[in-house]
C-alpha positions as CSV (number, residue, x, y, z in Angstrom):
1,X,50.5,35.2,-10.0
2,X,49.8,34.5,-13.9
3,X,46.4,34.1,-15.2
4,X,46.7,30.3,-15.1
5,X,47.7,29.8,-11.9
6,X,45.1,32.1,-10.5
7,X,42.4,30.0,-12.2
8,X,43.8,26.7,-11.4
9,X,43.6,28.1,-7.7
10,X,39.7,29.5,-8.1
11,X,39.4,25.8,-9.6
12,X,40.2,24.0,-6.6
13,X,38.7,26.7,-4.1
14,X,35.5,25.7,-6.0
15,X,35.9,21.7,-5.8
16,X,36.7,21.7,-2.1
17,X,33.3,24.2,-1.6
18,X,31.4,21.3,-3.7
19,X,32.9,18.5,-2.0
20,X,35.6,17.0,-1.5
21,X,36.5,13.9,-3.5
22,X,34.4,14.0,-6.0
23,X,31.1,13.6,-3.5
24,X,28.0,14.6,-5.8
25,X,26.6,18.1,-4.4
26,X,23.2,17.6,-2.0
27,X,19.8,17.4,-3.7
28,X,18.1,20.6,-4.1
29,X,15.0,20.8,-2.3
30,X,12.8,19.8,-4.7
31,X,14.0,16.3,-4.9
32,X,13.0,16.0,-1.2
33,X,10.0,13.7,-0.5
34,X,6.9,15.8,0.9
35,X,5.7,14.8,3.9
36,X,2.0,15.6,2.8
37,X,2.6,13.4,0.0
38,X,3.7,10.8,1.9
39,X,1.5,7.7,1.5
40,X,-0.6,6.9,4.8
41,X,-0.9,3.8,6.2
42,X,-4.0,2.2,7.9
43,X,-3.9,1.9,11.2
44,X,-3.6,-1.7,12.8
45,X,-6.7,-3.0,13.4
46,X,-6.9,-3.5,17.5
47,X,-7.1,-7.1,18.2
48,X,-9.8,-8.5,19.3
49,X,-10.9,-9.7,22.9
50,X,-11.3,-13.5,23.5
51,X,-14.4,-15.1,22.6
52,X,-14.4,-17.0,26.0
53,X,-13.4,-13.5,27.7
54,X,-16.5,-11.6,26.4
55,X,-18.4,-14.3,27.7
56,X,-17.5,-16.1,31.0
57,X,-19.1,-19.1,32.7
58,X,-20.2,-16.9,35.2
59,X,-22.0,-15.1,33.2
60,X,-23.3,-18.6,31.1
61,X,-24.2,-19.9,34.2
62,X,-26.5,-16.8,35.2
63,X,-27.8,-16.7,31.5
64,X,-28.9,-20.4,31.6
65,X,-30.0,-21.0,35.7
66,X,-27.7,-24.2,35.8
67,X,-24.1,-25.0,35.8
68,X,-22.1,-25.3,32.5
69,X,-18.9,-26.8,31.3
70,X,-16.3,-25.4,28.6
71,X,-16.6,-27.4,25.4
72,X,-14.5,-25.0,23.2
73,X,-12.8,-22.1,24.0
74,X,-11.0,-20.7,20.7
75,X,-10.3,-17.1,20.1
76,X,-13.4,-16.1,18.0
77,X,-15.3,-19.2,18.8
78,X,-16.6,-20.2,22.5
79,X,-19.1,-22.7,23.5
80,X,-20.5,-23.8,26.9
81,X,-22.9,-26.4,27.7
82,X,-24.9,-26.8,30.3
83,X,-24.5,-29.5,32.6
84,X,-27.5,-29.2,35.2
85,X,-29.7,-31.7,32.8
86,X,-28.1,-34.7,31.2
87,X,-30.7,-35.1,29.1
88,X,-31.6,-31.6,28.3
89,X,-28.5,-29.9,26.9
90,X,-28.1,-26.4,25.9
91,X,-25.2,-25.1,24.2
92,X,-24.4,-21.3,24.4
93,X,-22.1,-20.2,21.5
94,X,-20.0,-16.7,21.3
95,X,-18.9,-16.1,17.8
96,X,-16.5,-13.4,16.5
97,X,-16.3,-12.0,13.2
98,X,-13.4,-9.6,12.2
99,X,-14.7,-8.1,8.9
100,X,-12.1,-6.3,6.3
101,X,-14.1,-3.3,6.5
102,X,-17.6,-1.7,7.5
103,X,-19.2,-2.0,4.3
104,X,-18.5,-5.7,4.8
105,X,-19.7,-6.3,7.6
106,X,-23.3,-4.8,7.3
107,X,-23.4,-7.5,4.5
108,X,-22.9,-10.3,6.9
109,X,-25.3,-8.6,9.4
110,X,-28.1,-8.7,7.0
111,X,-27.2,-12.3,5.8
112,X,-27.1,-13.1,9.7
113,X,-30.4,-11.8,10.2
114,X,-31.6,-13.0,7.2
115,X,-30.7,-16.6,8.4
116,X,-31.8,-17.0,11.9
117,X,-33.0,-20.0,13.5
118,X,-31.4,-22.1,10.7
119,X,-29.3,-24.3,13.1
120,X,-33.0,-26.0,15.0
121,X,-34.6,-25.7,11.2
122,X,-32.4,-28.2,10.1
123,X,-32.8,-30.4,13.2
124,X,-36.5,-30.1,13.5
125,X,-36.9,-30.8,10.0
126,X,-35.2,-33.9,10.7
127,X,-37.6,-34.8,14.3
128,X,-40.9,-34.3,11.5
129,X,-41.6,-31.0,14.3
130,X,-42.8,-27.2,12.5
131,X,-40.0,-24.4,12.4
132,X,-41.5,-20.9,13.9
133,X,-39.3,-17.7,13.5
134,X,-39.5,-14.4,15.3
135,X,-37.3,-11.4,15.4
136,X,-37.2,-7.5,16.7
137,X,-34.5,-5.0,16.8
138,X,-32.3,-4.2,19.5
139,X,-31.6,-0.7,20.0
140,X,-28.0,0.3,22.4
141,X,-26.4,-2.5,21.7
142,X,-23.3,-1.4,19.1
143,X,-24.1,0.1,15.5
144,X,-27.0,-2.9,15.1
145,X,-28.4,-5.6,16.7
146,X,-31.5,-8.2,16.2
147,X,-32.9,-11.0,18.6
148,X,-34.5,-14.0,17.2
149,X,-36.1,-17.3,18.3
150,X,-36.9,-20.0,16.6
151,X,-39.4,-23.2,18.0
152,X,-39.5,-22.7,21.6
153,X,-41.1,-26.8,21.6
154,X,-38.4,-28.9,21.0
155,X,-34.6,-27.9,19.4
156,X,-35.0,-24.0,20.3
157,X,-32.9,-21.6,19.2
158,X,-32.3,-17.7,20.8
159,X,-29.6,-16.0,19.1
160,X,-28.4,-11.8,19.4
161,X,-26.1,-11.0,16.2
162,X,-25.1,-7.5,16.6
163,X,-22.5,-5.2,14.8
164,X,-19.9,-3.0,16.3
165,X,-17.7,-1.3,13.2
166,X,-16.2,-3.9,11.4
167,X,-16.7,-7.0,13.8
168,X,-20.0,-9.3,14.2
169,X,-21.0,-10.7,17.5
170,X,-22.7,-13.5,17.3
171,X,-24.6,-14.8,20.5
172,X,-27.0,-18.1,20.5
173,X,-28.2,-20.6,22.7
174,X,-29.4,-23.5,21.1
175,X,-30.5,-27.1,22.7
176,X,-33.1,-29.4,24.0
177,X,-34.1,-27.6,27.6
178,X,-36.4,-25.0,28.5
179,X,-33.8,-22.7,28.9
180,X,-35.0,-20.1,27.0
181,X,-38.7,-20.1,28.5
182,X,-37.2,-19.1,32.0
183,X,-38.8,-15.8,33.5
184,X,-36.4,-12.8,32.4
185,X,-34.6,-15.1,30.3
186,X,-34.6,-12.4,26.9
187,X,-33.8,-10.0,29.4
188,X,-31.1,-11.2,30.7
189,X,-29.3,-12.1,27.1
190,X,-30.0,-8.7,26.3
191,X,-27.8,-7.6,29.2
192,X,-25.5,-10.0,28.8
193,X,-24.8,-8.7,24.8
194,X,-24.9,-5.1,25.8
195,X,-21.8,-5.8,28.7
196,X,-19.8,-8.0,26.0
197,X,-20.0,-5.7,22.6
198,X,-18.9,-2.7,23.9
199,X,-15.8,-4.7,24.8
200,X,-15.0,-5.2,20.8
């Protein structure tokens, strides 16, 4: 075999060990992605239970000492009213907040706390009657919590804003009854918040 042929033969020995067909040879390993370089996503935030869920009229009716009817019943937003009293309604509210992170959220919490008792201010501003604000810390009940009243005369407000992670629970009763000036009535929204955050 001549010199030629012999290297037109190596020739095609090496094309068909390459490829055949002209395929372009595999990328060396360095053109590999790395999988610790790999970008990580976040995980999924877990969705969150229903408002209503967290909350049930059971439970409203135990809270308040009188029947009560479903007046909304939205995923983060759940109101019942009582219905023993006609002319003494109470409305007890569940509201959910699904914060973007943490950080966030302790922001809301403090503007929360900072807040309370604004919903009767307004009203009793409007009735000519004084606005009296008290608060304390609640301790076991998520990251943070805080209880607060506001004039226990006429429009009374009771309210439990507590943080769990990124999401605020919001808790208040607020109407024209004696509701909140039952015996064990603080202690019994206490035990009501601490059944329904652990559930976020």
């Amino acid at each position: 075999m001549s010199a030629l042929r012999l290297a037109g033969a190596l020739a095609v020995l090496l094309l068909s060990a390459c490829g055949k067909g002209g395929e372009a040879a595999p990328a060396s390993a360095g053109d590999w992605p790395a999988f610790d370089q790999a970008s990580a996503k976040p995980a999924p935030k877990a969705a969150l239970p229903k408002a209503c869920a967290l909350v049930t009229a059971e439970q409203a009716e135990a809270l308040l000492q009188q029947p009560v009817t479903l007046m909304s019943d939205e995923p983060e937003n759940c109101i019942w009213t009582s219905s023993g009293h006609p002319t003494q309604i109470t409305m007890l509210m569940v509201n959910l907040v699904q914060n973007e992170d943490e950080a966030m959220a302790q922001t809301v919490f403090n503007g929360l706390t900072g807040l309370q008792g604004n919903l009767s201010s307004m009203a009793n501003a409007q009735l000519g009657q004084p606005n009296k604000k008290s608060g304390q810390e609640l301790e076991e009940i998520g990251d943070e919590a805080w209880m607060s009243g506001s004039n226990m005369d006429l429009i009374a407000t009771k309210q439990i804003v507590a943080r769990k992670g990124a999401v605020i629970f919001n808790l208040n009763i607020t109407g024209m009854s004696k509701s909140n000036k039952l015996e064990g009535f603080d202690a019994r929204l206490v035990a009501l918040a601490q059944s329904a955050v652990p559930q976020l």
